[in-house]
C-alpha positions in Angstrom: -10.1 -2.2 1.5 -13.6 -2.3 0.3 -14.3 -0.5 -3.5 -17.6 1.7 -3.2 -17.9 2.5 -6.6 -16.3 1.3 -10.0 -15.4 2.2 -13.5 -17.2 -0.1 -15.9 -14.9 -0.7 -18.5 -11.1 -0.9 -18.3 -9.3 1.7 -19.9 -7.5 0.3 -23.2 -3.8 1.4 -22.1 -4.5 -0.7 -19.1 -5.5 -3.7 -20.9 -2.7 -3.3 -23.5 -0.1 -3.6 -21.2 -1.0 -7.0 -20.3 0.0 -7.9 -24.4 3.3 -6.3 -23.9 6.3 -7.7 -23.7 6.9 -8.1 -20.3 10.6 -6.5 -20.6 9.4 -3.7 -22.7 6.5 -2.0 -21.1 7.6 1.1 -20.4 7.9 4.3 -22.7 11.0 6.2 -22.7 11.9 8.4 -19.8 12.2 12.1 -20.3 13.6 11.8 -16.5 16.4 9.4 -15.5 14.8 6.7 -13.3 16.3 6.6 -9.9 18.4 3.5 -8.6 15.7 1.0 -7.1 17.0 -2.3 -6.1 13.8 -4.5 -7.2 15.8 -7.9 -6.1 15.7 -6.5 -2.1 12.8 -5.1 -2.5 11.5 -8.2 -3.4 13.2 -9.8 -0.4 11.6 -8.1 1.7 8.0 -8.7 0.5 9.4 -12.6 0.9 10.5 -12.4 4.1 6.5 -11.2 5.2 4.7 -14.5 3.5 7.7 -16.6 4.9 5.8 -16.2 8.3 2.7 -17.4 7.4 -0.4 -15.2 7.0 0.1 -12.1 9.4 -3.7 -12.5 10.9 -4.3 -10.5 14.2 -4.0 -12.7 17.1 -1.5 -15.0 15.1 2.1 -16.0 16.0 3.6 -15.0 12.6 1.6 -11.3 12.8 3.4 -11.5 16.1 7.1 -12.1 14.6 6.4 -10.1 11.5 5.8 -7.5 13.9 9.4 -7.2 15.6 10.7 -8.1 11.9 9.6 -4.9 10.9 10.3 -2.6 13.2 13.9 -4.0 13.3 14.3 -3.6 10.1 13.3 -0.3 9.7 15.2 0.7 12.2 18.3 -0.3 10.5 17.3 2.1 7.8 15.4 5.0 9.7 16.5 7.4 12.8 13.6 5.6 14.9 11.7 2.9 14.4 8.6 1.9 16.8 5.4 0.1 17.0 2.2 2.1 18.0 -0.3 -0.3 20.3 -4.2 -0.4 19.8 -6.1 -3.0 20.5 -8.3 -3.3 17.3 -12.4 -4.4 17.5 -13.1 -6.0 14.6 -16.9 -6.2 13.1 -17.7 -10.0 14.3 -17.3 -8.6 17.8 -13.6 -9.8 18.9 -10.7 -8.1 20.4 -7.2 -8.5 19.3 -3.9 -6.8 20.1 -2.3 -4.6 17.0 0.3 -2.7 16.3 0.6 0.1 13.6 4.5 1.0 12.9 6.4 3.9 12.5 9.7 5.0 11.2 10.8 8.5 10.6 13.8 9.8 8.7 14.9 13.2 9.8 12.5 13.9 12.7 14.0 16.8 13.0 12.6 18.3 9.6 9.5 20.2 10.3 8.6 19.9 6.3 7.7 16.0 6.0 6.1 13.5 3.8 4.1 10.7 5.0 4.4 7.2 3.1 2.2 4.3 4.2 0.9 0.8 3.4 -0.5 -1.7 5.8 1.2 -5.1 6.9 -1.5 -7.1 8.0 -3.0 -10.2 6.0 -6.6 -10.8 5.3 -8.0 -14.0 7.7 -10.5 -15.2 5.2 -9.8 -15.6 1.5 -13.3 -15.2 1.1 -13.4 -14.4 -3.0 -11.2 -17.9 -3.3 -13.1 -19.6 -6.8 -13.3 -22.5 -4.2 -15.3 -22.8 -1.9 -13.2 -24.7 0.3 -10.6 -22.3 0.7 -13.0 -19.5 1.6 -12.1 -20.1 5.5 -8.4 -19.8 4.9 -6.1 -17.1 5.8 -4.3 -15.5 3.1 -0.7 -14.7 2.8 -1.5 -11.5 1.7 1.8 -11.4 -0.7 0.4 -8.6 -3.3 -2.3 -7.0 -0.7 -0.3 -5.5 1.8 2.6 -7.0 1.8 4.4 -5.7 -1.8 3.4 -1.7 -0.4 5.5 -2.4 2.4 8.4 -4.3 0.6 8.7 -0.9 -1.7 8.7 1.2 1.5 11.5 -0.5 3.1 13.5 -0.4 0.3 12.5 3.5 0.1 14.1 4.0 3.4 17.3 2.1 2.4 18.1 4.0 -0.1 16.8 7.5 1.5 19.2 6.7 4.0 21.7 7.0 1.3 20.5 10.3 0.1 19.6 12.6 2.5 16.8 14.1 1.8 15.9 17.6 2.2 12.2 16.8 3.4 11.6 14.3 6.8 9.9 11.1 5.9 7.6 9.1 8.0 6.6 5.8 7.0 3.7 4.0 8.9 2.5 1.2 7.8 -1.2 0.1 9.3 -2.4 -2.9 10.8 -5.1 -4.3 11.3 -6.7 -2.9 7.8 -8.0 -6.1 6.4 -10.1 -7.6 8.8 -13.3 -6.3 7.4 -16.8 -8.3 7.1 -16.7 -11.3 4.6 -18.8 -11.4 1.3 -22.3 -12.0 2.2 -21.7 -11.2 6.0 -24.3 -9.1 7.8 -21.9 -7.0 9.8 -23.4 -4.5 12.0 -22.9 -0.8 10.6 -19.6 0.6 11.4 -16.3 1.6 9.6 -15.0 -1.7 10.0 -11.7 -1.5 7.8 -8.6 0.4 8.1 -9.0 -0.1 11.8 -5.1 0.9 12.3 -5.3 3.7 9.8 -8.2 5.0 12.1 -6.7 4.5 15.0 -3.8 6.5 13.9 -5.1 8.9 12.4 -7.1 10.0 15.4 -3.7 9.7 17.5 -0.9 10.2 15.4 2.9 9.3 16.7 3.4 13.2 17.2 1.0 15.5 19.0 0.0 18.1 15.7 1.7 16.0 13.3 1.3 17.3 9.9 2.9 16.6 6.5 2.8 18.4 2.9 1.1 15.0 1.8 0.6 11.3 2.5 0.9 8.4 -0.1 -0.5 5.1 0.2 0.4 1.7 -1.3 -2.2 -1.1 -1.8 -1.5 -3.9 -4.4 1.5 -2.8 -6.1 3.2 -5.9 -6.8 1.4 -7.6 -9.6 2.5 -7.5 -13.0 1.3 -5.6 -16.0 -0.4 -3.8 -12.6 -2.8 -0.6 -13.5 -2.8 2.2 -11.3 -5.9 4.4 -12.2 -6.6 7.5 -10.5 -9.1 6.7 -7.0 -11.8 8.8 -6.6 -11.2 9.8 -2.6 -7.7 10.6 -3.8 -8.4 13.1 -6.2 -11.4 14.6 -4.0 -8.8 15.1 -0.9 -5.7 15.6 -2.8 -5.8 16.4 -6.6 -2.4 18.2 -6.3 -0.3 15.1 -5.1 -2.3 13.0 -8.0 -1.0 14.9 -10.5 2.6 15.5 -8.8 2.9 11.4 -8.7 1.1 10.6 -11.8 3.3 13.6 -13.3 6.6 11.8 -12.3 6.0 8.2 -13.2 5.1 9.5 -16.6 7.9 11.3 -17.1 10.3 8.5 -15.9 8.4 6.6 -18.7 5.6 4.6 -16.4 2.6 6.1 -18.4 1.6 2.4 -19.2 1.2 1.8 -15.3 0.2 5.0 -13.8 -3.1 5.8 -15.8 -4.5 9.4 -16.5 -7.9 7.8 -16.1 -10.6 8.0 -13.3 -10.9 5.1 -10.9 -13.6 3.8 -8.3 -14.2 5.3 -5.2 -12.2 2.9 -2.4 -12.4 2.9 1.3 -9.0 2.5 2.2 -6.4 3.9 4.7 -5.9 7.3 2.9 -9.6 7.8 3.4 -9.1 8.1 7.1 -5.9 9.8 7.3 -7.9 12.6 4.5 -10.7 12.7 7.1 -9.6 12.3 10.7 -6.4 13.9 10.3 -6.5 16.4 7.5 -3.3 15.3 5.6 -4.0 15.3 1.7 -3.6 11.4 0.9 -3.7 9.3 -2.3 -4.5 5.5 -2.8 -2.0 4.0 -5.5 -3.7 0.8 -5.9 -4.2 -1.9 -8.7 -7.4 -2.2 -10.5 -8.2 -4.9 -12.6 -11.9 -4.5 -14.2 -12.4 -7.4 -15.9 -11.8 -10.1 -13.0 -15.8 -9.1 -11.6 -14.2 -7.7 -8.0 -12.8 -4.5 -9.6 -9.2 -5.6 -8.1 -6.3 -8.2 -9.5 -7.8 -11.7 -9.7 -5.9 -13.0 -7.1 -7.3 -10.2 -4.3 -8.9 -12.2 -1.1 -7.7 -15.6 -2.7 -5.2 -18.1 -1.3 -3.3 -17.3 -4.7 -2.2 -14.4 -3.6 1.4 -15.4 -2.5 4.9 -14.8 -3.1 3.8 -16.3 -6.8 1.9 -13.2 -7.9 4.5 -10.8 -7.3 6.2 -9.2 -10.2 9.6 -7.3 -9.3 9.2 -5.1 -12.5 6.1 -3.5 -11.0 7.6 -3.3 -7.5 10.8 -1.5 -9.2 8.3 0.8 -11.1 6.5 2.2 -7.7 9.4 2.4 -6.2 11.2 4.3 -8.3 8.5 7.0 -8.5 8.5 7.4 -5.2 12.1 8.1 -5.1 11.6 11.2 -7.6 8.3 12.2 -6.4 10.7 13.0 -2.6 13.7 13.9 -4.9 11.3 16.6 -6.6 10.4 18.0 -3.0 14.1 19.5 -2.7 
């Protein structure tokens, strides 16, 4: 993802929470927080970065690809991966695979959940230099988003819901141009979001919204309000923000503006006309506008937080819960 625009100064709830105790940050709930298991969620965000960075063209994007799709499919009624072959901006060609899982297919009234499971190839905002080459494991970006979404589905499949789900999670959205490349113009990432959203698993597929996860794993993590988000989709801001505030998440989910961020929801807003947010961590004082750790070779299984994955997850579960 690539931030356009950013706020210059960090709100103060968002910096407070970071002096909180880290077993009493949120407020109390006005709603009932709905059962989240944070321990297999986690699990499944380990099971990623146990394969080694999941770079196109690699073996372990290869296995973490059939991971997923089997593992979905032991939660969802069908579980695929969607082909493309993805062009990235230094002028290669690599095989990728977006994947899809739907709950209820039947259900004409859906919601669309998304993250993307690819890994960055470069950690190019590493502090050292050395490292600036390396692939990343990609632990809190990308990874995390689709740890909650799994463990979404599990417990979905428990519930029933009254709406049809469909999660798809993107690949290929982190091969974009290094800092300091000069990449030729182009939309170079989200490349499976694009790609999707241009050709989406169902001929006319629609949904009441989308929701997208980017960087929800760190802790004390901030979740402002993106700019594209509430330009596209202002009603499903305030629906989410909304809920997590009244399950007692106001310290997380910010009512304050964030930067403008080309991610995947950009795409799916544009190419296919479904009303998408971005819940994503910001971090203004680490200079990048994201968590310190963002395009590093820190950002492993370490610099997850299962309180913060619990947190999402949970407001997801009452956001779909609301929808009955």
């Amino acid at each position: 993802m690539l931030l356009v625009a950013a706020l210059l100064l960090l709100p103060a709830g968002c910096d407070k929470i970071k002096n909180k105790n880290k077993k009493n940050i949120t407020e109390k709930p006005t709603v009932e927080p709905p059962a989240f298991n944070v321990d297999s969620a986690y699990s499944y965000v380990k099971a990623q970065t146990d394969f080694g960075p999941r770079t196109l063209g690699s073996a372990a994007h290869d296995a973490c690809r059939d991971y997923l799709v089997n593992k979905l499919a032991e939660f969802c009624d069908t579980a695929f991966a969607q082909p493309f072959t993805a062009r990235t901006y230094d002028g290669k060609s690599f095989s990728a695979a977006n994947i899809v899982a739907s709950i209820a297919p039947e259900k004409s009234e859906r919601v669309l959940l998304s993250s993307h499971w690819d890994s960055r190839p470069f950690a190019d905002h590493d502090p050292n230099p050395a490292n600036r080459d390396k692939a990343i494991d990609g632990a809190n970006d990308g990874a995390s988003g689709v740890g909650v979404l799994i463990e979404v589905a599990r417990q979905l499949r428990q519930q029933n819901p009254k709406v049809g789900i469909d999660i798809v999670l993107f690949d290929a959205e982190d091969y974009g141009p290094k800092e300091g490349d000069d990449a030729p113009k182009g939309d170079w990432w989200g490349l499976g979001s694009q790609y999707w959203a241009k050709n989406p698993h169902v001929n006319g597929y629609k949904a009441r919204y989308g929701i997208l996860l980017d960087m929800v794993g760190a802790p004390y993590a901030c979740f402002m309000q993106e700019s594209f988000s509430v330009r596209y989709a202002q009603p499903v801001v305030a629906k989410v923000w909304s809920t997590a505030f009244d399950l007692g998440y106001g310290s997380y989910f910010q009512n304050a503006p964030g930067g403008i961020i080309t991610d995947d929801h950009y795409y799916v807003n544009q190419y296919a006309g479904i009303p998408m947010i971005d819940i994503i961590h910001y971090d203004m004082s680490t200079g990048t506008g994201f968590p310190s750790v963002w395009h590093t070779v820190g950002d492993n299984i370490d610099a997850i937080d299962r309180n913060t994955l619990g947190v999402v997850g949970a407001t997801l579960l009452q956001v779909i819960k609301n929808e009955e």
